[in-house]
N, C-alpha and C positions, 0 to 999 in steps of 0.2 A: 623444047619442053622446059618451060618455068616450075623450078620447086616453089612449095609451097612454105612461105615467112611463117615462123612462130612470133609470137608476141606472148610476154610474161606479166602478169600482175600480181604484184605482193602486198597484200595490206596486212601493216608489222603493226601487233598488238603487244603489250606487256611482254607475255606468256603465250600466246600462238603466232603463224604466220599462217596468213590464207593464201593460198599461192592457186592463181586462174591462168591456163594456158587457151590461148585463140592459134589461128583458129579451132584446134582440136577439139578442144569442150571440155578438156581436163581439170580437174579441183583436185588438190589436197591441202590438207588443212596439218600443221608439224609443229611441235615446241619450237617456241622460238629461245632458242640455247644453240651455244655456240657449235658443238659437236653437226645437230641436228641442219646449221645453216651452211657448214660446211659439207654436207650430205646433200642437201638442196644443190648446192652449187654442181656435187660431180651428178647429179639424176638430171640437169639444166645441159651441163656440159653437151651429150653428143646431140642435144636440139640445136643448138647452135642459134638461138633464139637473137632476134634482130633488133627486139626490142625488149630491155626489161625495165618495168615502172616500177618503184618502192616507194609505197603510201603511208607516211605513221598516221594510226588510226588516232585523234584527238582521245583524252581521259573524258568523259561526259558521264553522267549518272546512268542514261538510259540507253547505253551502248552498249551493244551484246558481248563487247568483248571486255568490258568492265564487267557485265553481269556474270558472265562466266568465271573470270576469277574466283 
């Protein structure tokens, strides 16, 4: 029996991180501050995740995560 690989995506904005796990289907969305990414890291830890991508989202005017701000 093969377990099943996590895969992690992070797209780091200013002030949030969007964090998508595969294949479970999990989102959370966290301040991105230091405390909070060290929080991310031990809630990652017992996934043991195989892969993780870290995306900085570009500053654009019409980018939700400027608009947010």
């Amino acid at each position: 029996m093969t377990s099943e690989k996590t895969w992690v995506g992070i797209d780091v904005c200013k002030d949030v991180l969007d964090i998508d796990l595969l294949p479970q289907g999990g989102t959370l969305q966290q301040p991105h501050h230091e405390r909070e990414v060290q929080a991310l890291i031990e809630q990652l830890r017992p996934l043991s995740p195989s892969l993780v991508v870290v995306e900085s989202t570009p500053i654009v005017p019409s980018h939700p995560c400027r608009t947010a701000a």
